[in-house]
TILOMAR-759847 format. One record per atom (N, C-alpha, C): residue in one letter; x, y negated, z negated; atom name; residue number from 1. Coordinates in nm, 3 decimals. Each point is the difference from the previous one (the first is absolute). Last residue first. Example, Ala and Ser with C-alpha at 12.3 -4.5 7.8 and 13.67 -1.06 7.14 Angstrom:
BEGIN
{atom "S"; {1.285; 0.225; -0.708}; "N"; 2}
{atom "S"; {0.082; -0.119; -0.006}; "CA"; 2}
{atom "S"; {-0.077; -0.109; -0.073}; "C"; 2}
{atom "A"; {0.029; 0.572; 0.007}; "N"; 1}
{atom "A"; {-0.089; -0.119; 0.000}; "CA"; 1}
{atom "A"; {0.090; -0.120; 0.000}; "C"; 1}
% end
This chain:
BEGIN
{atom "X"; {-14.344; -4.903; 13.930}; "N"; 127}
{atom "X"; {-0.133; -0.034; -0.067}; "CA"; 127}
{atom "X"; {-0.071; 0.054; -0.112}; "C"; 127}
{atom "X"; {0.557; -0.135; 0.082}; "N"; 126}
{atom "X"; {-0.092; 0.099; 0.055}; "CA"; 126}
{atom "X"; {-0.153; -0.048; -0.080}; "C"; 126}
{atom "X"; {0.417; -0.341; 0.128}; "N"; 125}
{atom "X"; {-0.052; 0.065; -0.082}; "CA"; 125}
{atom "X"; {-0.089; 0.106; 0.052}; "C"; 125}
{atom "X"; {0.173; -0.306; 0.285}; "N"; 124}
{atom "X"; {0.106; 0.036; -0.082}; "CA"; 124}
{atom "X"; {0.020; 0.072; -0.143}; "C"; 124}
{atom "X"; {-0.199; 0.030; 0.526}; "N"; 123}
{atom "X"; {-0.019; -0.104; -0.136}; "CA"; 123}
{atom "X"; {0.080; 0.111; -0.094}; "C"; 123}
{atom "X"; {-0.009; 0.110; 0.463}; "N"; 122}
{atom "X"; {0.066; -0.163; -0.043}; "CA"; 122}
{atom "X"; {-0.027; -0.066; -0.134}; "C"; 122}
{atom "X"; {-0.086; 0.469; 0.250}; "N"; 121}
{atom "X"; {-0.088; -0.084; -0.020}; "CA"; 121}
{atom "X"; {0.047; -0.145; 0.023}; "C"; 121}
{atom "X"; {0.301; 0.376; -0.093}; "N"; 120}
{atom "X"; {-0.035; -0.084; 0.157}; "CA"; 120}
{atom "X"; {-0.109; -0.049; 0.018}; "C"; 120}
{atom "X"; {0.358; 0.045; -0.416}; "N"; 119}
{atom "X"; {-0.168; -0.003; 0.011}; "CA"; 119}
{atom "X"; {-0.012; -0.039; 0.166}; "C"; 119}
{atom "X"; {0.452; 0.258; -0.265}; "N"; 118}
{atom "X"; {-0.044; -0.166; 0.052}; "CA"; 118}
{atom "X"; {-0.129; 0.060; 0.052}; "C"; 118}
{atom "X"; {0.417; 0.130; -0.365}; "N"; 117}
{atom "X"; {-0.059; 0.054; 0.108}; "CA"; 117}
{atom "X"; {-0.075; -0.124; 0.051}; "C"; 117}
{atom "X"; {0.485; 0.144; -0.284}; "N"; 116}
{atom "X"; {-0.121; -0.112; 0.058}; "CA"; 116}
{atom "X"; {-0.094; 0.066; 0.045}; "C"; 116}
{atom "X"; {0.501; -0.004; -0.300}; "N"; 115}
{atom "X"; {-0.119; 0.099; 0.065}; "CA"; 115}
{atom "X"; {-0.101; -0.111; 0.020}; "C"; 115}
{atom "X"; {0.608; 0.056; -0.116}; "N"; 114}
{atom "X"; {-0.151; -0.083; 0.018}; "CA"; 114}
{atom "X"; {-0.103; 0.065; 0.110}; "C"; 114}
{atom "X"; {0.510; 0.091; -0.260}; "N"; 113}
{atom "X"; {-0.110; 0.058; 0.078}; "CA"; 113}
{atom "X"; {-0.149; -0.138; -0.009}; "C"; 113}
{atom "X"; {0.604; 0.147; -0.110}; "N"; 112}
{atom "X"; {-0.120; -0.061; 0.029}; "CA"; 112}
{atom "X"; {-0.090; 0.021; 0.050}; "C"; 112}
{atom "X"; {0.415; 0.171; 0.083}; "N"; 111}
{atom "X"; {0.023; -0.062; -0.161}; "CA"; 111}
{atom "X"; {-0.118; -0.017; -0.032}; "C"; 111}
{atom "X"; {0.085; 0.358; 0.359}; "N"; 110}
{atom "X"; {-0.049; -0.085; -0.020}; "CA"; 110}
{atom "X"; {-0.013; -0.061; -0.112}; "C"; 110}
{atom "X"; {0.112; 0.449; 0.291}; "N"; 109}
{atom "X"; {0.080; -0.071; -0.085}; "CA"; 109}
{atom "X"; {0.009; -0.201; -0.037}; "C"; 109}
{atom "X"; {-0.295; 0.351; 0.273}; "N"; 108}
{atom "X"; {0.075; -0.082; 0.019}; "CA"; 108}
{atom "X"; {0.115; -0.048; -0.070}; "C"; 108}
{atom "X"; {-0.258; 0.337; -0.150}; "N"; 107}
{atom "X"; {0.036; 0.045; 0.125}; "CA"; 107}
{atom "X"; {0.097; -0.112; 0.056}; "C"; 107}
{atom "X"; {-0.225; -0.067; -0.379}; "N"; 106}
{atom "X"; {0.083; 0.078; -0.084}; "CA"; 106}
{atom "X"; {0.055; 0.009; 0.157}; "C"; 106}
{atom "X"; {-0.372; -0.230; 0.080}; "N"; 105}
{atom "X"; {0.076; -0.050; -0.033}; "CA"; 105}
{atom "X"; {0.130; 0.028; -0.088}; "C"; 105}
{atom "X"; {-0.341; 0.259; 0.188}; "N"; 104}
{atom "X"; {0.017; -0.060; 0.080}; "CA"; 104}
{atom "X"; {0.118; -0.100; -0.029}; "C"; 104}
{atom "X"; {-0.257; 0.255; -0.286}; "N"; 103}
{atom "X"; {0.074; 0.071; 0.089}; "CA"; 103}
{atom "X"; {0.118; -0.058; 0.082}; "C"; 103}
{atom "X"; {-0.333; -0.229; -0.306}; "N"; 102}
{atom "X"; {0.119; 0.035; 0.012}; "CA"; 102}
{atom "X"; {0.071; 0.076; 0.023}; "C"; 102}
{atom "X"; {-0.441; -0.071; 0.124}; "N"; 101}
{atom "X"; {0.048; -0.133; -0.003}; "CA"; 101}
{atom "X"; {0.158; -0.004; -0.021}; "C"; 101}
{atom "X"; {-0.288; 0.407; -0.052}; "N"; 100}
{atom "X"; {0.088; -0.027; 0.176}; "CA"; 100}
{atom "X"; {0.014; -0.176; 0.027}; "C"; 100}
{atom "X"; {-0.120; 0.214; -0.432}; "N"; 99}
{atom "X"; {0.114; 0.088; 0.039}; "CA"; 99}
{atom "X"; {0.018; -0.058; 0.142}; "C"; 99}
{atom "X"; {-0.384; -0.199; -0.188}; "N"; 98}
{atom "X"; {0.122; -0.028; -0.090}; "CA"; 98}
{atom "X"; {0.124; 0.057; 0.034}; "C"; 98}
{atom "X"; {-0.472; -0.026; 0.296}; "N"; 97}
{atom "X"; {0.080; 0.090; -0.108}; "CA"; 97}
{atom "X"; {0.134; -0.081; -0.035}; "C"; 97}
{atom "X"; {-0.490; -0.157; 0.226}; "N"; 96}
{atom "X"; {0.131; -0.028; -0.002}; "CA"; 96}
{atom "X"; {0.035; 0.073; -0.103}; "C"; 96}
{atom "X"; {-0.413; -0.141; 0.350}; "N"; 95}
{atom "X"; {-0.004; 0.057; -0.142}; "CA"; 95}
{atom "X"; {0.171; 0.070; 0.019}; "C"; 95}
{atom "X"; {-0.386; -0.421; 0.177}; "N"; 94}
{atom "X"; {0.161; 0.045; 0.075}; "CA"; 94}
{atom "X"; {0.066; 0.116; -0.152}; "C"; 94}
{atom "X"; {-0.499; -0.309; 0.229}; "N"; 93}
{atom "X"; {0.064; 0.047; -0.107}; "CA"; 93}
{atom "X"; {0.153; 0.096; 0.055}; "C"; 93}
{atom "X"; {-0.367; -0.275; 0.218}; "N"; 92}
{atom "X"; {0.037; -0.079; -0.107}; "CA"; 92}
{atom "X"; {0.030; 0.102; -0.132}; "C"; 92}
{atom "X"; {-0.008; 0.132; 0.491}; "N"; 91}
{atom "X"; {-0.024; -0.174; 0.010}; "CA"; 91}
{atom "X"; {-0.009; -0.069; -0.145}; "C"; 91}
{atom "X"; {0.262; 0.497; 0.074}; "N"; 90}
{atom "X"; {-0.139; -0.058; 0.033}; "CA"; 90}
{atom "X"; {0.033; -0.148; 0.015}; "C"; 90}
{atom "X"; {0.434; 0.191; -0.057}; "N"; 89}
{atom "X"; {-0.132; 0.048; -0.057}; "CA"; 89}
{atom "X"; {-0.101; -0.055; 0.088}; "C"; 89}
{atom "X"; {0.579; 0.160; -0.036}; "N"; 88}
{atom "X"; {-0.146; -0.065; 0.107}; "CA"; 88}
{atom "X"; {-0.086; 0.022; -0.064}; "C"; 88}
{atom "X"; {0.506; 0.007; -0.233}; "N"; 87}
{atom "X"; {-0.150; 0.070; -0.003}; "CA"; 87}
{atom "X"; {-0.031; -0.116; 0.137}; "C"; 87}
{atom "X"; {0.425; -0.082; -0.074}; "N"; 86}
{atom "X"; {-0.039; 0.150; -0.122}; "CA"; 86}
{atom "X"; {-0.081; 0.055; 0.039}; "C"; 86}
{atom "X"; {0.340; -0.327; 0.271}; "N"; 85}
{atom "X"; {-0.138; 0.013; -0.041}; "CA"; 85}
{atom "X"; {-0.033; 0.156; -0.095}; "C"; 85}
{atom "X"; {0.488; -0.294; 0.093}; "N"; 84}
{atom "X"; {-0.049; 0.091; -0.019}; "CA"; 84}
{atom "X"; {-0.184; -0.012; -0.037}; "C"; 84}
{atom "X"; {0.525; -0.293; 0.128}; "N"; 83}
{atom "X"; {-0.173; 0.027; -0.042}; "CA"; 83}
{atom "X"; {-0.066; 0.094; 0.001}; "C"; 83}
{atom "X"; {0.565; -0.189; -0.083}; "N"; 82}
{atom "X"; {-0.114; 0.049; 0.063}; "CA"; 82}
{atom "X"; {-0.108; -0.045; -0.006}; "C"; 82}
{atom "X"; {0.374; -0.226; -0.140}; "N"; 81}
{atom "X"; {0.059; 0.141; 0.065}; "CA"; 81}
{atom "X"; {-0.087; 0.083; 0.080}; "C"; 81}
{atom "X"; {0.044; -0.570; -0.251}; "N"; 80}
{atom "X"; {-0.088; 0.169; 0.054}; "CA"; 80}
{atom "X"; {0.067; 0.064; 0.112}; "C"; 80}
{atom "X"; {0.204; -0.270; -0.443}; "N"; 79}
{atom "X"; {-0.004; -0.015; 0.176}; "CA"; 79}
{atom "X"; {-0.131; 0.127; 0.003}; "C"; 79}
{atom "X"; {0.170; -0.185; -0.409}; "N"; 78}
{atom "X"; {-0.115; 0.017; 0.020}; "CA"; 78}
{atom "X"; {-0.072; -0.063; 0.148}; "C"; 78}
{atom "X"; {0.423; 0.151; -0.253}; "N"; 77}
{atom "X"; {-0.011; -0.180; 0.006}; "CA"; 77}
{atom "X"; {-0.130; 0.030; 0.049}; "C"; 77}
{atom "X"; {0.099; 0.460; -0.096}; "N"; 76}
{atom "X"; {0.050; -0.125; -0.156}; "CA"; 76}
{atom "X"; {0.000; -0.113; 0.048}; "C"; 76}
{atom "X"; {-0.270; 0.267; 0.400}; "N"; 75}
{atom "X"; {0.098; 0.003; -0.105}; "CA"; 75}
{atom "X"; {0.025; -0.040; -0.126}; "C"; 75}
{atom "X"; {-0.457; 0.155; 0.204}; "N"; 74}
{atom "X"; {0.053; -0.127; 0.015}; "CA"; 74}
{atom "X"; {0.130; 0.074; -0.092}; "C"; 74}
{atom "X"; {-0.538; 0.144; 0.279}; "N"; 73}
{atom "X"; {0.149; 0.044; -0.063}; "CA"; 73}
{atom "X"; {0.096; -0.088; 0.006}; "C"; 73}
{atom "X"; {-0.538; 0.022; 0.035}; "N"; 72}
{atom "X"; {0.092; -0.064; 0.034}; "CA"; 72}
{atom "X"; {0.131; 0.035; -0.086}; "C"; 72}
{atom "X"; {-0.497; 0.230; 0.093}; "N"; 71}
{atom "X"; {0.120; -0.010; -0.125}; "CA"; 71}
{atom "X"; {0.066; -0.081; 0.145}; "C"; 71}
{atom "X"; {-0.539; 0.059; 0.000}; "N"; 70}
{atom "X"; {0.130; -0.006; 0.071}; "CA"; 70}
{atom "X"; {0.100; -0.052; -0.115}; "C"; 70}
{atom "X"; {-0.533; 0.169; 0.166}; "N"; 69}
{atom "X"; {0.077; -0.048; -0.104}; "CA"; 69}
{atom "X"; {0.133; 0.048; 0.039}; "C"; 69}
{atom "X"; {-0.494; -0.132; 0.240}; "N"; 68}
{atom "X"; {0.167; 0.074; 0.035}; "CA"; 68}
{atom "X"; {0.046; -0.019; -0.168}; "C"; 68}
{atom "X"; {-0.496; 0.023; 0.275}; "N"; 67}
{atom "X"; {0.067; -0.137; -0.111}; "CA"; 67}
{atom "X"; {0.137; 0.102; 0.010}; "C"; 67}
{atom "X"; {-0.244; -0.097; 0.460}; "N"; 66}
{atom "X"; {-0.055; 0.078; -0.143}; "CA"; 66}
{atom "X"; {0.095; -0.052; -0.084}; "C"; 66}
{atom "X"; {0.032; -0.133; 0.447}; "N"; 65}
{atom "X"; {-0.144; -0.063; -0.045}; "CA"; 65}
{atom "X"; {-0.031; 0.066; -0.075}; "C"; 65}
{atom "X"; {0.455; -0.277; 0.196}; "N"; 64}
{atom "X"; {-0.063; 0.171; -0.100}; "CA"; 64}
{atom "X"; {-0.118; -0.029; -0.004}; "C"; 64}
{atom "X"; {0.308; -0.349; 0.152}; "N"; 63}
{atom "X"; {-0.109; 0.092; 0.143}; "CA"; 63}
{atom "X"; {-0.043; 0.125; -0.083}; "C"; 63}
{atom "X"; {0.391; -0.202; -0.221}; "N"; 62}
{atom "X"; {-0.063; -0.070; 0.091}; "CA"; 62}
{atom "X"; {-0.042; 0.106; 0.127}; "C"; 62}
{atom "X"; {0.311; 0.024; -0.367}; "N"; 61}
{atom "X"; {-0.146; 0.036; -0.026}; "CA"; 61}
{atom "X"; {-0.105; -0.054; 0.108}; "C"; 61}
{atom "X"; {0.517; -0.099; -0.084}; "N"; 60}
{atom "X"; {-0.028; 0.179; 0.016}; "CA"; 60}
{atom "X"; {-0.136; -0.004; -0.008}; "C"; 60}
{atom "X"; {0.120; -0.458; -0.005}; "N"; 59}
{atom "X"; {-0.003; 0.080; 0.087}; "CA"; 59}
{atom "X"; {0.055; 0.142; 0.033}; "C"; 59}
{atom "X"; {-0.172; -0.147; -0.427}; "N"; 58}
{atom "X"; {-0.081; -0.058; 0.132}; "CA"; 58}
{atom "X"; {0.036; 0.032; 0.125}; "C"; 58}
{atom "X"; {0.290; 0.064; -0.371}; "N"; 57}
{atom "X"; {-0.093; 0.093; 0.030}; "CA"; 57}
{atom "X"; {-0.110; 0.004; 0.037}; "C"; 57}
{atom "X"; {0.348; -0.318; -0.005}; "N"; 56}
{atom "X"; {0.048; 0.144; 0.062}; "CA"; 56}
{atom "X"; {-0.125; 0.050; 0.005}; "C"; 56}
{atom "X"; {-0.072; -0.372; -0.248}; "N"; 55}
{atom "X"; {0.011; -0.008; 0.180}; "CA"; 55}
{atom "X"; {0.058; 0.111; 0.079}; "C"; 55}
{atom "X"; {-0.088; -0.025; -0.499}; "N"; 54}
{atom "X"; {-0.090; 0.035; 0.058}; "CA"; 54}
{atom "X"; {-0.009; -0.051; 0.181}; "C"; 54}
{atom "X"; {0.349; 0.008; -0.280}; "N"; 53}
{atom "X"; {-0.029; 0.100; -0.047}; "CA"; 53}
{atom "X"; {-0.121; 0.011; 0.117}; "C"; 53}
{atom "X"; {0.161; -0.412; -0.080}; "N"; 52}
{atom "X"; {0.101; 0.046; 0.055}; "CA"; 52}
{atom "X"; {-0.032; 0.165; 0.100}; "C"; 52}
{atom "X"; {-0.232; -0.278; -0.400}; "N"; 51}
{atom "X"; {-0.024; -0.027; 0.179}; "CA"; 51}
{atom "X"; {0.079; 0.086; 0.101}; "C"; 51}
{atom "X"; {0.061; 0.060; -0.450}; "N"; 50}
{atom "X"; {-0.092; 0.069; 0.021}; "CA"; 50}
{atom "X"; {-0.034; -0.040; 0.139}; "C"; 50}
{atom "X"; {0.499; -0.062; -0.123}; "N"; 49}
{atom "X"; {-0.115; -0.049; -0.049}; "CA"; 49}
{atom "X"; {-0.112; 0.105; 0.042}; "C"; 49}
{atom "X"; {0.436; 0.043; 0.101}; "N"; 48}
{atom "X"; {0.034; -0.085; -0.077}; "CA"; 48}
{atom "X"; {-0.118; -0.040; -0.075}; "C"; 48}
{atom "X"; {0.196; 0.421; 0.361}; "N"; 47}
{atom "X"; {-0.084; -0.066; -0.067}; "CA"; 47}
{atom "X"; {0.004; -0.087; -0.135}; "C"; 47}
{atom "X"; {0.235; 0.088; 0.546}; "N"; 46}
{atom "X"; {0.008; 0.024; -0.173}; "CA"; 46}
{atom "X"; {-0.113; -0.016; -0.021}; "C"; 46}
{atom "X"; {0.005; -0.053; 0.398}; "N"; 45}
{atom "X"; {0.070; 0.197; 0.001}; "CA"; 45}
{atom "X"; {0.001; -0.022; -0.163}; "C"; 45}
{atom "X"; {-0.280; -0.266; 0.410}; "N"; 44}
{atom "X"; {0.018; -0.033; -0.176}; "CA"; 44}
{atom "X"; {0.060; 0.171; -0.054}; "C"; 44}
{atom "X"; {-0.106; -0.094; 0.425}; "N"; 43}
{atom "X"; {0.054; -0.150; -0.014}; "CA"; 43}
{atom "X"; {0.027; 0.009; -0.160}; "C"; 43}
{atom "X"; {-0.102; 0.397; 0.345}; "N"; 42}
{atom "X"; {-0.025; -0.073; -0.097}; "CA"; 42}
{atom "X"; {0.061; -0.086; -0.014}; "C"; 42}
{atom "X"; {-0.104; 0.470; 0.343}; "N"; 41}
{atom "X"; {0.084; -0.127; -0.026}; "CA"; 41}
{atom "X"; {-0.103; -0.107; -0.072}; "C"; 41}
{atom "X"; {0.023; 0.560; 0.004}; "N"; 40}
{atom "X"; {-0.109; -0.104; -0.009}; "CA"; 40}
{atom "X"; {0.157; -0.103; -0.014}; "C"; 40}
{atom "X"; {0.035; 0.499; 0.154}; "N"; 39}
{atom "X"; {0.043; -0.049; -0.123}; "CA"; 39}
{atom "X"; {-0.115; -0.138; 0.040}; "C"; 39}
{atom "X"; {0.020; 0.560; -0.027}; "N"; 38}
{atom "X"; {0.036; -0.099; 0.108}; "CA"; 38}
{atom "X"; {0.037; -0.129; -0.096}; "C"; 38}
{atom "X"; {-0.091; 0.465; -0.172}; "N"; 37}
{atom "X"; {-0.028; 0.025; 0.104}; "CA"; 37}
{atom "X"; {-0.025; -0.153; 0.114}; "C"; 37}
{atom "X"; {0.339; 0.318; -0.384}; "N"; 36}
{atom "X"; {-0.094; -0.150; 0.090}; "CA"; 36}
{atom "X"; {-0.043; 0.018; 0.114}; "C"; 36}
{atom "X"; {0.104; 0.373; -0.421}; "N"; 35}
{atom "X"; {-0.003; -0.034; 0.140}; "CA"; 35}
{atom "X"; {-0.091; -0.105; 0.012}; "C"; 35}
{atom "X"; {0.235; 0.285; -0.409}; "N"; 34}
{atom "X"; {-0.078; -0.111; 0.036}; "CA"; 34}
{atom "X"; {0.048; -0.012; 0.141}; "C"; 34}
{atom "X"; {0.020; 0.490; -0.308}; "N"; 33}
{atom "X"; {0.029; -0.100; 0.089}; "CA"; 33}
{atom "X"; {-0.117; -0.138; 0.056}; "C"; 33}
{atom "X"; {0.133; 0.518; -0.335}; "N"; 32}
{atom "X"; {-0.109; -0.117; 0.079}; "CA"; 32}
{atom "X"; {0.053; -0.107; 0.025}; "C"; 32}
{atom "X"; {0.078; 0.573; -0.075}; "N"; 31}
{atom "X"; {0.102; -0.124; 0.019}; "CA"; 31}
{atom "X"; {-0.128; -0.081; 0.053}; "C"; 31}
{atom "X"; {0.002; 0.504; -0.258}; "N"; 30}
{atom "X"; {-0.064; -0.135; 0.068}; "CA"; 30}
{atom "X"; {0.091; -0.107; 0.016}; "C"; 30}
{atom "X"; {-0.053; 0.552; -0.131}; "N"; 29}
{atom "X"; {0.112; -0.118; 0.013}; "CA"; 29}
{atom "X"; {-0.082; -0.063; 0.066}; "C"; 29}
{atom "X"; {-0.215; 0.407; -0.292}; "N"; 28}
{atom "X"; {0.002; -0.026; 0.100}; "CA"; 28}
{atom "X"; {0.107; -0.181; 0.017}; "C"; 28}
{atom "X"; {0.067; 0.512; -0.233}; "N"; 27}
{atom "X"; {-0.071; -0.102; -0.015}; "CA"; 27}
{atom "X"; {0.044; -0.071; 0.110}; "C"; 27}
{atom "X"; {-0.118; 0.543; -0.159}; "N"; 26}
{atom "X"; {0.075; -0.146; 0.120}; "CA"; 26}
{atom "X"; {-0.024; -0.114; -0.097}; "C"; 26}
{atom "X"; {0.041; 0.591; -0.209}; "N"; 25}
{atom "X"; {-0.102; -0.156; 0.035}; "CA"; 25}
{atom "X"; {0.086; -0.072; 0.092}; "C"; 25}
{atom "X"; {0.023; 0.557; -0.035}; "N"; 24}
{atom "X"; {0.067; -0.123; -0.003}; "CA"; 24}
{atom "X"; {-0.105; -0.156; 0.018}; "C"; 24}
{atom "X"; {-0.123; 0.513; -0.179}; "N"; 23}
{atom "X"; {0.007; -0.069; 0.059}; "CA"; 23}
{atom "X"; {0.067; -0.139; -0.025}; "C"; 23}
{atom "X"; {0.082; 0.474; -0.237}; "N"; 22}
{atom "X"; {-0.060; -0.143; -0.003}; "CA"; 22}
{atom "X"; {0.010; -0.043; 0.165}; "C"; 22}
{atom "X"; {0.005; 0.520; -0.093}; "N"; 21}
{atom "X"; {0.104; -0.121; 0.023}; "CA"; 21}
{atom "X"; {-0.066; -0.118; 0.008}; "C"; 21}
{atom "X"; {-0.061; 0.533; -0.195}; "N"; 20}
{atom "X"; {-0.132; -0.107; 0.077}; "CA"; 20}
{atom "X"; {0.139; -0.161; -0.009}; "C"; 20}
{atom "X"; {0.156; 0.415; -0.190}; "N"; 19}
{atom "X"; {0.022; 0.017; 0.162}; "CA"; 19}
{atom "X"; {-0.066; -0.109; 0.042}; "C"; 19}
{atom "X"; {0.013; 0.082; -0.458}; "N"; 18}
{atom "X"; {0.113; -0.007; 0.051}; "CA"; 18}
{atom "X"; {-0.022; -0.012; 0.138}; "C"; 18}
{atom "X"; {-0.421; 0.051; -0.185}; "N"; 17}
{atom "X"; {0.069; -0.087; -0.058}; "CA"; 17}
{atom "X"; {0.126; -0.063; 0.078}; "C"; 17}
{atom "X"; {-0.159; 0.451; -0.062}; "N"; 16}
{atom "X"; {-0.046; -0.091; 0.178}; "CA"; 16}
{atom "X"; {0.017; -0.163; -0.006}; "C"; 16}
{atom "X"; {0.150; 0.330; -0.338}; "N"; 15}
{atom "X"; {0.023; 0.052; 0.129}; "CA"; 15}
{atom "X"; {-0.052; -0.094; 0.049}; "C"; 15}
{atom "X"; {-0.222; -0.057; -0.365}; "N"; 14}
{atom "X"; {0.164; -0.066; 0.004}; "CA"; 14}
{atom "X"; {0.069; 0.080; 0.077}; "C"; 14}
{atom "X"; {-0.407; 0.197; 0.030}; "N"; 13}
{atom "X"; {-0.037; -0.177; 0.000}; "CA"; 13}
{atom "X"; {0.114; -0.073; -0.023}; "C"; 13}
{atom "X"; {0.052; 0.483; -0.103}; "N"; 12}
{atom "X"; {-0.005; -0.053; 0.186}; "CA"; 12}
{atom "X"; {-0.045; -0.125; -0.036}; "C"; 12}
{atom "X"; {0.061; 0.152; -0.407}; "N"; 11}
{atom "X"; {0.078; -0.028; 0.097}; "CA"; 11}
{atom "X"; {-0.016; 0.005; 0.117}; "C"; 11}
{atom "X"; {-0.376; 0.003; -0.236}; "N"; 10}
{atom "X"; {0.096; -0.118; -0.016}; "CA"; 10}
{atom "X"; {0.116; 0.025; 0.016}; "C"; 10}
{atom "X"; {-0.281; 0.380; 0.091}; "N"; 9}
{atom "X"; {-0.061; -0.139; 0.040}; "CA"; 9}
{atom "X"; {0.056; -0.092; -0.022}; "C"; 9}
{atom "X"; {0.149; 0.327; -0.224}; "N"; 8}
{atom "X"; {0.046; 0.027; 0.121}; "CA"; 8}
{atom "X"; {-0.073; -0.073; 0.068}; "C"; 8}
{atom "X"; {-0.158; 0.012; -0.421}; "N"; 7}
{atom "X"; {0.165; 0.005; 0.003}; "CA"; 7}
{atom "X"; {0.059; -0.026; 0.193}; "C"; 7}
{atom "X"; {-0.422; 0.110; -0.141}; "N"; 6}
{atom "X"; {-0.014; -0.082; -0.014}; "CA"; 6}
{atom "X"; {0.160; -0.070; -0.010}; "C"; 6}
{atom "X"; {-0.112; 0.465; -0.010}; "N"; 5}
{atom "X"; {-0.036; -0.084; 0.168}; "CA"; 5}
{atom "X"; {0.029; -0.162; -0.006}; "C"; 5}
{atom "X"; {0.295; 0.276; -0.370}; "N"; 4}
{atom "X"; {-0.129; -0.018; 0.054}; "CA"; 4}
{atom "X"; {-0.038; -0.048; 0.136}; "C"; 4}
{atom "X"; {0.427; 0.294; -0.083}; "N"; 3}
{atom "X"; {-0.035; -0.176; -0.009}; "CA"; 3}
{atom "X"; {-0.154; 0.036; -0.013}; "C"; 3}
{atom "X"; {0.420; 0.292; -0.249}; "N"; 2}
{atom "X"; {-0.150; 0.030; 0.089}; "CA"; 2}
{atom "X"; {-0.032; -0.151; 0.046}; "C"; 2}
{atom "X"; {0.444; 0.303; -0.120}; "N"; 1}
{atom "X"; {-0.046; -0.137; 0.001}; "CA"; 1}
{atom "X"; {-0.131; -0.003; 0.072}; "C"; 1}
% end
């Protein structure tokens, strides 16, 4: 039985084959968690109207001097459960991802969502 060289080059390469042992992959476990971090006293825990809406979040907003955008988290009777600020921006701009508006609210387990942000200028339109 004669091997060529060339013969015997490919079995050692399937010799070494057998012995070379895959490396094992990881994957990596994440657990994420909502943490309060306090709470704000309100006169208005439901929301029934836009006034309503916008006196909570007056007084969550009060004294900001950049623009905030902010998810208000609300049960099925459309108690607020939370507040949550998304973004800090500048003085007249506040730049906002779609994934951490509802992060936040998949986290809470939240029927409802209402989003705001607010002009610390005071006007109520941008220039």
């Amino acid at each position: 039985m004669g091997y060529t060289q060339e013969t015997t080059t490919q079995m050692t390469l399937l010799a070494e084959e057998k012995i070379t042992k895959t490396k094992q992959a990881s994957i990596p476990i994440y657990r994420v968690t909502l943490v309060r971090e306090g709470k704000m006293p309100t006169y208005e825990s439901r929301i029934r109207s836009s006034a309503n809406a916008h006196t909570v979040l007056q007084e969550y907003l009060d004294g900001v001097d950049r623009e905030h955008f902010v998810v208000m988290l609300l049960d099925q009777k459309n108690q607020v459960i939370g507040l949550h600020t998304v973004s800090i921006g500048s003085l007249t701009a506040s730049i906002v991802a779609p994934r951490e508006v509802f992060k936040v609210a998949i986290l809470a387990n939240c029927a409802n969502i209402l989003i705001a942000h607010n002009h610390p200028s005071g006007a109520p339109r941008s220039a």
